[in-house]
C-alpha positions in Angstrom: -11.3 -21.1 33.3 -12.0 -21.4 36.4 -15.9 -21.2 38.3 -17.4 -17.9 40.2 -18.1 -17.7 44.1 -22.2 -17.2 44.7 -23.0 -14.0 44.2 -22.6 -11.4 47.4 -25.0 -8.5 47.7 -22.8 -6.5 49.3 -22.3 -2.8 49.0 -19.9 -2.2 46.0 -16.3 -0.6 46.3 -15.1 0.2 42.8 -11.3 0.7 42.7 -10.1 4.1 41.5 -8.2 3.1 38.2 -11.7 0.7 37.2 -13.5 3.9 37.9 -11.6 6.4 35.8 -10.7 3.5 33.1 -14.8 3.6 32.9 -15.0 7.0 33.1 -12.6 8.0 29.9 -13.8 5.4 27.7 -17.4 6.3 28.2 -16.1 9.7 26.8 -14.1 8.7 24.2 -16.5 6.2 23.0 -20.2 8.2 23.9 -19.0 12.4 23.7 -16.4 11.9 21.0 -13.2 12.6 23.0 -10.0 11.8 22.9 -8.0 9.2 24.9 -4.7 10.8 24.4 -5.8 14.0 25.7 -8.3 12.8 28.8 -6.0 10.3 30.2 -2.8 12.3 30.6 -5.3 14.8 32.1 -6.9 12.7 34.1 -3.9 10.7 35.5 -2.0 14.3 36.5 -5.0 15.3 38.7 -5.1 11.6 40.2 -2.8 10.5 43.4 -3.1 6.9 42.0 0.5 5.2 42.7 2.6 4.3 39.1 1.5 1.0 39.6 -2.1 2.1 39.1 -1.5 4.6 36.6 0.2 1.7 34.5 -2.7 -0.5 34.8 -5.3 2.8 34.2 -3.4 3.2 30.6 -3.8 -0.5 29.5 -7.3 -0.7 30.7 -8.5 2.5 28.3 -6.2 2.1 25.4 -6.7 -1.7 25.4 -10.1 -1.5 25.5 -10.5 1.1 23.0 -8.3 -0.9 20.6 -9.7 -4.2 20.7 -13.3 -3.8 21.6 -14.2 -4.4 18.0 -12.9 -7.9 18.5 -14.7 -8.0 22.2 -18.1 -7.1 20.6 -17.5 -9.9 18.1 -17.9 -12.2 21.8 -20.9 -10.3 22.9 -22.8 -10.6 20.0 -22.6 -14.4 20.6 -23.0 -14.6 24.0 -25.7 -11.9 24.7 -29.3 -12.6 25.1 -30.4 -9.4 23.5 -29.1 -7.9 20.0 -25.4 -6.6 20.6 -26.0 -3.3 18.9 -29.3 -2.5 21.3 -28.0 -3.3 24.4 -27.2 -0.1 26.2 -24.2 1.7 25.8 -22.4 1.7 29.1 -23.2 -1.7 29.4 -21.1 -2.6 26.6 -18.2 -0.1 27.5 -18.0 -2.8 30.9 -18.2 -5.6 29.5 -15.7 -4.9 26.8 -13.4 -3.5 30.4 -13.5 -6.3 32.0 -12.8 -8.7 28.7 -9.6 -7.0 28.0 -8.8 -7.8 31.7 -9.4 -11.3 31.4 -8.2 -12.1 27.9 -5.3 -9.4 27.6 -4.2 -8.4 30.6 -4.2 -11.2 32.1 -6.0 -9.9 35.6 -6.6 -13.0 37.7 -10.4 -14.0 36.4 -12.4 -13.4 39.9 -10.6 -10.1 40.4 -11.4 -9.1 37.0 -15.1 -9.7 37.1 -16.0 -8.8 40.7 -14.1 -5.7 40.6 -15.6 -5.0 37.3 -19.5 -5.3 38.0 -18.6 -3.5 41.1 -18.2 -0.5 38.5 -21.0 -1.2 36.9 -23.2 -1.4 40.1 -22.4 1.9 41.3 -22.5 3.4 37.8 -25.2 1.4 36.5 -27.4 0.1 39.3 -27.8 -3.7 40.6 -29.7 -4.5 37.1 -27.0 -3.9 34.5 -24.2 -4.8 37.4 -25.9 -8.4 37.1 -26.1 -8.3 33.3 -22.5 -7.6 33.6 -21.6 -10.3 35.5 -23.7 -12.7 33.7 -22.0 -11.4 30.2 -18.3 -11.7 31.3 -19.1 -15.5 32.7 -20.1 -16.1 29.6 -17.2 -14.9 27.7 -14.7 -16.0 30.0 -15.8 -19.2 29.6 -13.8 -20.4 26.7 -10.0 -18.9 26.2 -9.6 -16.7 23.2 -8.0 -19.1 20.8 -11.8 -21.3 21.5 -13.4 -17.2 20.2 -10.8 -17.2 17.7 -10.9 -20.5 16.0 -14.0 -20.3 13.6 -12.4 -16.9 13.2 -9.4 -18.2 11.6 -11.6 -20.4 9.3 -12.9 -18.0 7.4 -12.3 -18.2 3.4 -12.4 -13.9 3.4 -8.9 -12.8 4.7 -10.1 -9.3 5.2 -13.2 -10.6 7.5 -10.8 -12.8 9.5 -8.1 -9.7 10.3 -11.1 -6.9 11.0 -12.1 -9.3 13.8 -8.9 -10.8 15.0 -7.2 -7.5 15.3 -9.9 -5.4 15.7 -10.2 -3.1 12.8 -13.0 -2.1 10.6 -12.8 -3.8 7.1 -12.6 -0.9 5.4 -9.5 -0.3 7.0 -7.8 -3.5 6.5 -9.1 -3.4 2.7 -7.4 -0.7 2.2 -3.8 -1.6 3.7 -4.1 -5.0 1.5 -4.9 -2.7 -1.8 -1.1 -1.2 -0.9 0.7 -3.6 0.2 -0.6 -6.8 -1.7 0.5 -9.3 0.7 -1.7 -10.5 3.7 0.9 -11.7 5.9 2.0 -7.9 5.6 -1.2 -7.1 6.5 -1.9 -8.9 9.4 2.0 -7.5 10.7 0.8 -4.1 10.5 -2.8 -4.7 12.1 -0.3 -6.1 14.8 2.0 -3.1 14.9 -1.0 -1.0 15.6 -2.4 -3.1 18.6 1.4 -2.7 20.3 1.4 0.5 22.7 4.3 2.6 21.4 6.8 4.0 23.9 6.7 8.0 24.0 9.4 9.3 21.7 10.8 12.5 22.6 12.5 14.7 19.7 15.0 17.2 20.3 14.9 21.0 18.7 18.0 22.4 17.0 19.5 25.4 19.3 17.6 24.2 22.4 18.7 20.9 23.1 20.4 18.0 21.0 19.2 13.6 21.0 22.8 13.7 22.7 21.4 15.4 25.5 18.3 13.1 25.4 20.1 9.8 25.4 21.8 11.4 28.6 18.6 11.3 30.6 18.2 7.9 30.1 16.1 7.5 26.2 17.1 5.1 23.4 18.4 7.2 20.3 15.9 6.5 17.9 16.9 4.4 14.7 16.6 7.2 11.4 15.7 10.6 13.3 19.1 12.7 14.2 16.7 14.3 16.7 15.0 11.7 18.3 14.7 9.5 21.5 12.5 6.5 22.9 11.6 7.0 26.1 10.0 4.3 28.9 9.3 6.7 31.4 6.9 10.2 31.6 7.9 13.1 29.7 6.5 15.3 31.7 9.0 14.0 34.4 11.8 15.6 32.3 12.8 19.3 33.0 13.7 19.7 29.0 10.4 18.7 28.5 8.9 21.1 31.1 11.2 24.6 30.0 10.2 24.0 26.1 13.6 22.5 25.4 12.3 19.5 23.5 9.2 17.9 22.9 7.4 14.9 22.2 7.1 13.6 18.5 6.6 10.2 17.0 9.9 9.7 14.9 7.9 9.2 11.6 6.8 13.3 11.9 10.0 14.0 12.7 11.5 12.3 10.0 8.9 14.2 7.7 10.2 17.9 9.2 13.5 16.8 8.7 13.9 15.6 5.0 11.6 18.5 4.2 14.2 20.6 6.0 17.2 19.4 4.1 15.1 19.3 0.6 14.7 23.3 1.2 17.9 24.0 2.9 18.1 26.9 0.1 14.8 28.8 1.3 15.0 31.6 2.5 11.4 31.4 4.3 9.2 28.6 5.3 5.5 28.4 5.8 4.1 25.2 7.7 0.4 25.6 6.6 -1.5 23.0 8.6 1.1 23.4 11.8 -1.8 22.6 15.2 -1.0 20.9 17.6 3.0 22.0 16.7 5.2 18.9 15.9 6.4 19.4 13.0 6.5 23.2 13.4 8.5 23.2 16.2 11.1 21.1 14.8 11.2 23.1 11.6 11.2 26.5 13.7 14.1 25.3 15.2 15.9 24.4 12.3 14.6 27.4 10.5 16.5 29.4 12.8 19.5 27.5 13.6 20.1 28.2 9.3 18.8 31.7 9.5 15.8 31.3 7.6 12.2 32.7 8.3 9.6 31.3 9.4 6.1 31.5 9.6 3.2 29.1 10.7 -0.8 28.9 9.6 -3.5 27.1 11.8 -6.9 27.8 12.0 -8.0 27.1 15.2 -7.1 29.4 18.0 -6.3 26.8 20.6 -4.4 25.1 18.5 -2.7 27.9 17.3 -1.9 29.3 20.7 -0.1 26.0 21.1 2.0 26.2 17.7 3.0 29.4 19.3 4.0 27.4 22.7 6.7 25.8 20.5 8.2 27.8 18.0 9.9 31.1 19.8 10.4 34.3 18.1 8.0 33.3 14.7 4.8 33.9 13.9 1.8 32.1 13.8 -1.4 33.2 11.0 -4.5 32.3 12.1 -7.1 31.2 9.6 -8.1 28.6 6.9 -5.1 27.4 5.0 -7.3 27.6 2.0 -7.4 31.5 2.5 -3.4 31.9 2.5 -2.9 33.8 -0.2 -5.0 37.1 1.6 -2.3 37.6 3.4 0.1 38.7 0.4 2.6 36.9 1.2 4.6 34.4 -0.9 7.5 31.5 0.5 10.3 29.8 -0.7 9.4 26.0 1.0 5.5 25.2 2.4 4.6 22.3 3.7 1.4 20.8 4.7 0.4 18.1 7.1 -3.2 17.9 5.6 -6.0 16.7 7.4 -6.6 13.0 7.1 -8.0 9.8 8.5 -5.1 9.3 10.7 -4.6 5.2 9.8 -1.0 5.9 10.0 -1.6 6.9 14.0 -3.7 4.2 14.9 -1.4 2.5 17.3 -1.3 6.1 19.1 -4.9 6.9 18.5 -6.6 4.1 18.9 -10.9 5.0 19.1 -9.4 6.7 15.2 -9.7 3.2 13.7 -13.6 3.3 14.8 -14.1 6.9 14.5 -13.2 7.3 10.6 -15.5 5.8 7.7 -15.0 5.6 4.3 -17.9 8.0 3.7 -14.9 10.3 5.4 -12.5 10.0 2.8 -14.3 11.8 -0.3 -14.8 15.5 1.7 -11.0 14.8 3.3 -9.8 14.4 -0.6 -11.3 17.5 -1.7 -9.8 19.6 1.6 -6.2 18.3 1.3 -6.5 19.2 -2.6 -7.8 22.7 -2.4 -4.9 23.5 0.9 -2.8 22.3 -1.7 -3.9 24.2 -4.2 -3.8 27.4 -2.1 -0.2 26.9 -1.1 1.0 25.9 -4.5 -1.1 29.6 -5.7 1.5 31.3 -2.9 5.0 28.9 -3.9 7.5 31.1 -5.1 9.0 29.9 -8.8 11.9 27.4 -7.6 10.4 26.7 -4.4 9.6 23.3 -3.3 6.0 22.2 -1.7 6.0 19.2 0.8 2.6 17.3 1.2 2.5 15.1 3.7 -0.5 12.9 5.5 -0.7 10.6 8.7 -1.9 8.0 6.5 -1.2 5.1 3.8 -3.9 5.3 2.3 -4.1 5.4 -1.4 -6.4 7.9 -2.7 -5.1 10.4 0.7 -1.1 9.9 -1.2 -0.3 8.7 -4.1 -3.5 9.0 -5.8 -3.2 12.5 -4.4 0.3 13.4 -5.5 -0.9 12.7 -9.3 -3.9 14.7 -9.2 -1.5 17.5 -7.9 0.7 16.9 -11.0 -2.4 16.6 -13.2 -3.4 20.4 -12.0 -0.2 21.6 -11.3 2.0 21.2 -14.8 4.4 23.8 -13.6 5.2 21.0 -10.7 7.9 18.2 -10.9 7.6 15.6 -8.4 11.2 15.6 -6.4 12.5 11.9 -5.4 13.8 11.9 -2.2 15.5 8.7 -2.5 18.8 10.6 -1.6 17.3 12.5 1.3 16.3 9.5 3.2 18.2 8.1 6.0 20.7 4.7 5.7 18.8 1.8 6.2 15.5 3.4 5.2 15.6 2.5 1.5 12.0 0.2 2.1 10.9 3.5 3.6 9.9 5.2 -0.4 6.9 5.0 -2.9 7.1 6.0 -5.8 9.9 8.4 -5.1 8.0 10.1 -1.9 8.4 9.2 2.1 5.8 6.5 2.8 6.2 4.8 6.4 5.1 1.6 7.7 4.6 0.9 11.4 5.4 -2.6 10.9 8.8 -2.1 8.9 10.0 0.9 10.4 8.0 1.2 14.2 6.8 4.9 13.3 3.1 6.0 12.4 2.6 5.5 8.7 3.5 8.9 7.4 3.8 9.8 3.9 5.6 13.1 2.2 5.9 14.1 -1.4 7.7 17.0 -2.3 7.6 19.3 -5.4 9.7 21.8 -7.2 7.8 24.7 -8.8 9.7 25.7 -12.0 11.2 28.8 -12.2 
């Protein structure tokens, strides 16, 4: 790569999408937020150009994504112990390494404009740290990083760095699907950005209408579009016509829907933020069937009701269903998981989870499912579904349901599935792969109760 001009102690002039790049990741990464809800935010209240606002995305969901694989530079390059050096010194150096190594920005632009953030964030000091880290790195390309990488003997080792997942993570994915080279495909899958996907809501608006405003019809969803542009852009989207929904959640409302099409009421016990309850409201009430919604949080509630018209929405724990007195012909619930079957969407998920996580997560999903199986009415069919692969969090689940629950049968809903979609099963349930089918990795079991 090419060599640095001496340095210039001039007064720095950070560029407004460096700035707020810095600014979101540092709060994603440092307060716990979320990208997918400060960005969007952030970008609305901004008069950046689209240019800009394109550039602004990559910067924080690239970085976010891949800074396991950046710190795996640092630790070699840095003077001081990676995992002491300050925080927002690492949140700019991993910046302005995605620049340079997967963005592509032209090196000098990417550095000085870089350390010009960190100077006015950070003070001359770190700034210089800063530059003198991202020399460093940008001295060798990435294959140079990569190649003792690629050496390795320990095929888990090797993927958590090159694509910039924890281990645990990438353990787990091989303990499902055996293979490495399907692995390594869906490590890929969830470093690609996924287009928005917009979904359409039975009675409001059709894909038909969708496809008209320019979207892709998506490939197994009857309600669903892809969509290059901003959602917000699109009236439907503004009046509550249709939403946004990755096509995997919608194809878990819909094969619920048609598994249940003889219910007479539906409960969506775990409904916040409103995806899948929307879609199923719609349905619901296309067909002439009741429906009701549970969420415990209030915000999140008060956004379930946004979306789903004339029902209602409970709020409270979905563990405490049944003191409410009421009883329902189809339930589902979208439990509470780790969410590696979001990552591509998601991305600070991948370093936010641990598998200390997954043993209180077990235990919640099983007693939601226990409370909605204790309110099921006899012939009624219970749908869990999760927004992860993960063993233990589906499968493993779905027979300690069966194990509890003898007066369940497990329903296979080979024949609900769409054409083409006949990889899509495990075990007789829904089970997704971002790879194979370019959704999130959803899963969905369903049960009958006997009568």
């Amino acid at each position: 790569m090419s060599s640095f001009p001496p340095k210039k102690f001039t007064k720095p002039r950070p560029d407004a999408p460096r700035l707020l790049a810095y600014d979101i990741i540092s709060e994603v990464n440092r307060r716990n937020g979320y990208s997918n809800l400060l960005l969007p935010q952030a970008l609305s209240a901004s008069t950046m150009d689209e240019r800009d606002r394109g550039f602004t995305t990559e910067l924080v969901y690239g970085t976010i994504r891949m800074q396991g694989l950046y710190d795996y530079i640092f630790a070699q390059i840095s003077d001081r112990q990676w995992s002491q050096v300050d925080a927002d010194i690492v949140d700019l150096a991993r910046m302005g390494a995605h620049q340079i190594f997967t963005m592509r920005t032209p090196l000098h632009a990417a550095v000085s404009a870089t350390v010009d953030v960190a100077r006015k964030q950070l003070g001359e000091s770190k700034g210089s740290f800063v530059n003198a880290l991202m020399r460093k790195a940008s001295a060798k390309e990435m294959d140079e990083w990569l190649e003792p990488v690629r050496a390795m003997s320990d095929p888990i080792s090797r993927l958590a760095i090159e694509y910039s997942h924890p281990e645990w993570i990438v353990s787990a994915y091989l303990d499902l699907l055996k293979d490495v080279d399907a692995v390594e495909a869906e490590l890929r899958s969830n470093n690609t950005p996924a287009l928005p996907t917009l979904v359409s809501w039975p009675g409001a608006s059709t894909q038909e209408e969708l496809v008209a405003l320019g979207a892709t019809a998506t490939e197994y969803s009857p309600y669903g579009a892809r969509f290059s542009g901003a959602p917000g852009s699109l009236e439907i989207i503004r009046h509550r016509k249709a939403g946004v929904q990755d096509e995997g959640s919608q194809l878990v409302a819909d094969i619920f829907a048609r598994a249940t099409a003889s219910a007479t009421s539906t409960l969506d016990l775990c409904a916040g933020p409103g995806g899948k309850a929307a879609l199923l409201s719609h349905i619901c009430e296309v067909d002439g069937r009741d429906f009701v919604a549970n969420e415990i949080s209030e915000p999140r509630a008060k956004l379930v009701k946004n979306v789903i018209g004339k029902f209602g929405v409970i709020v409270g724990d979905g563990r405490e269903i049944a003191s409410h007195g009421r009883t329902f012909d189809a339930i589902l619930a979208d439990v509470p998981c780790t969410g590696l079957g979001a990552l591509r969407r998601r991305p600070e998920v991948r370093w936010r989870r641990t598998i200390k996580d997954l043993a209180p997560l077990l235990q919640l999903q099983l007693e939601l499912s226990n409370a909605a199986i204790s309110v099921l009415n006899p012939g009624g069919h219970f749908g869990y579904a999760t927004c992860s692969p993960h063993f233990a969090e589906t499968t493993g689940q779905v027979k300690q349901i069966l194990k509890e629950h003898p007066e369940l049968e497990l329903v296979d809903i080979s024949s609900l599935i769409p054409d083409g979609l006949s990889d899509g099963t495990r075990a007789g349930a829904l089970s997704l792969w971002g790879h194979l089918h370019h959704t999130d990795s959803m899963f969905l079991a369903i049960f009958k109760k006997a009568n």
